[in-house]
C-alpha positions as CSV (number, residue, x, y, z in Angstrom):
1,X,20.4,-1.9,-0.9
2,X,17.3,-1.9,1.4
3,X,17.1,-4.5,4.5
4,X,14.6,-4.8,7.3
5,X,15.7,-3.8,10.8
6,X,14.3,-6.2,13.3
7,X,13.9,-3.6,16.8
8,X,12.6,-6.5,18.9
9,X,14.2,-9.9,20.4
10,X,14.7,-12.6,18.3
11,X,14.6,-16.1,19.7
12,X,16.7,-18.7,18.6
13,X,15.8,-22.6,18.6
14,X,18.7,-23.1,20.5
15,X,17.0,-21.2,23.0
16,X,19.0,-18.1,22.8
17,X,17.9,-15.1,21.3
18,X,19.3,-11.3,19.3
19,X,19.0,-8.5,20.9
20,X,17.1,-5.9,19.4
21,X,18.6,-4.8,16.3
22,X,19.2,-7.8,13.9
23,X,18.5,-7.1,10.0
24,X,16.8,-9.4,7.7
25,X,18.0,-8.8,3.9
26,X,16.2,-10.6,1.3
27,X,18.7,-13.5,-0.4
28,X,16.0,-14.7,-3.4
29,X,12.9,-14.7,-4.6
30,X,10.7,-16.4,-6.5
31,X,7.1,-15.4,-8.1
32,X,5.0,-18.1,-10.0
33,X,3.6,-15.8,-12.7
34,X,1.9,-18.3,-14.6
35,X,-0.3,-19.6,-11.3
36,X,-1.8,-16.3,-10.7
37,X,-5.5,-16.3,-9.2
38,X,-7.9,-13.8,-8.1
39,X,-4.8,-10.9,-8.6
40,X,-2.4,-12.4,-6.6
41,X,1.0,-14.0,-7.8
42,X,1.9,-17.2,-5.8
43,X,5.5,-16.3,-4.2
44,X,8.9,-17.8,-1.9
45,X,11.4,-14.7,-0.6
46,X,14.4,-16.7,1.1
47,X,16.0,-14.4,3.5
48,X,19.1,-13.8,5.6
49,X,19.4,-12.7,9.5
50,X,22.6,-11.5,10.8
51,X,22.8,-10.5,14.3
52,X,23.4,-6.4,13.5
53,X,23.9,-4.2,10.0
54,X,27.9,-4.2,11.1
55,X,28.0,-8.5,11.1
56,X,26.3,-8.3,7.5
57,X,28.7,-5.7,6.1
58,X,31.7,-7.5,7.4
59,X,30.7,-10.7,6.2
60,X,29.9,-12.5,9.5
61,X,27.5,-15.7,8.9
62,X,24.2,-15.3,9.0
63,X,22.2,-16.7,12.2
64,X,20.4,-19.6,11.7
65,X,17.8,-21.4,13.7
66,X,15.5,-18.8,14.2
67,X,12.6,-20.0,16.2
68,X,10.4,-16.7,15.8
69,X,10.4,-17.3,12.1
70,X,11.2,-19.4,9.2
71,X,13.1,-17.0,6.6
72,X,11.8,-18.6,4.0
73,X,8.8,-17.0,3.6
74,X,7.2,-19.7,1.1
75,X,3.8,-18.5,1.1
76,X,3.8,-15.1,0.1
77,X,1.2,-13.5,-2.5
78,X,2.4,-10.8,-4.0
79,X,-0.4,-8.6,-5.9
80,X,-0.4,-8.6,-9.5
81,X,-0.4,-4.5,-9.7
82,X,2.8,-4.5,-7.1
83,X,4.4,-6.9,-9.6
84,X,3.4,-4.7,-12.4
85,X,4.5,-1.4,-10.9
86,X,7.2,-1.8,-8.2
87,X,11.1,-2.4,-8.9
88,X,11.9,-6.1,-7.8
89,X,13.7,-4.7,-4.9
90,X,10.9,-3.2,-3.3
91,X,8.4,-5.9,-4.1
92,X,10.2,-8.7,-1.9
93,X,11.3,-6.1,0.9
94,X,7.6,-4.8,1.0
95,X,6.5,-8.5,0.9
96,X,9.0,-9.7,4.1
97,X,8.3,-6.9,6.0
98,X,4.6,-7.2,5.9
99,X,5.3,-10.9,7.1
100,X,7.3,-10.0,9.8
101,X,5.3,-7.2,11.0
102,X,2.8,-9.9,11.6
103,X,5.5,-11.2,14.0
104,X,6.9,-8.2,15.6
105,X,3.9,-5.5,15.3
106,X,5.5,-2.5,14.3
107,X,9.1,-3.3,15.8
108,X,10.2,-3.8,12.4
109,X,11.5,-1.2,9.8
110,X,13.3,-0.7,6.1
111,X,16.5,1.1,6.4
112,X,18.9,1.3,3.5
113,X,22.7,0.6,3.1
C-alpha cells in the first residue's frame, strides 16, 4: 500500500500543528467518467492524515481539522490516458500528491507499507 509522507509542518485549525512526518493515505475516490472534457476526467480523492506511519498502522484516529488543507481533494482532473493506463492505486496517489506538492513544494513523498 503506497501513502504520501508529508516532510513539512502541518497546521491544524485548532492552531496546533504535526511535526514533520505525518502521512496522508488515500480513503476513496471517485472519477466522473461520463463528464469527461478536453481529456480530463472530473475527480474527488477523500484522504486520511495520521500524525506518523506508526499512528496509522496501529490504528490511532486520524487527525482532523487540518488547516493547510482540506483532504478532500474534490476538484481533481485526472487525465484520461492515466485512467486508461495506471492501476487505481497509483492514479489517486499520483493525483493527491501532485495537490499537495502544490502546498508543501517538494516536502512531500510516496513511500510504501
Amino acid at each position: 500500500m503506497k501513502y504520501i509522507q508529508i516532510d513539512a509542518i502541518v497546521n491544524l485549525s485548532s492552531g496546533l500543528s504535526i511535526p514533520a512526518g505525518s502521512i496522508c493515505v488515500v480513503a476513496e475516490g471517485y472519477a466522473d467518467v461520463k463528464s469527461q472534457k478536453d481529456g480530463f476526467i472530473p475527480s474527488q480523492v477523500s484522504t486520511l492524515v495520521y500524525a506518523n506511519s506508526e499512528a496509522f498502522l496501529s490504528g490511532k484516529q486520524n487527525v482532523v481539522g487540518i488547516a493547510d488543507f482540506n483532504p478532500v481533494f474534490s476538484t481533481l482532473q485526472l487525465s484520461v490516458t492515466d485512467y486508461e493506463t495506471q492501476t487505481a492505486e497509483e492514479l489517486l496517489i499520483n493525483a493527491v500528491y501532485d495537490e499537495l506538492n502544490l502546498v508543501y513544494p517538494n516536502e512531500v513523498e510516496i513511500k510504501s507499507i
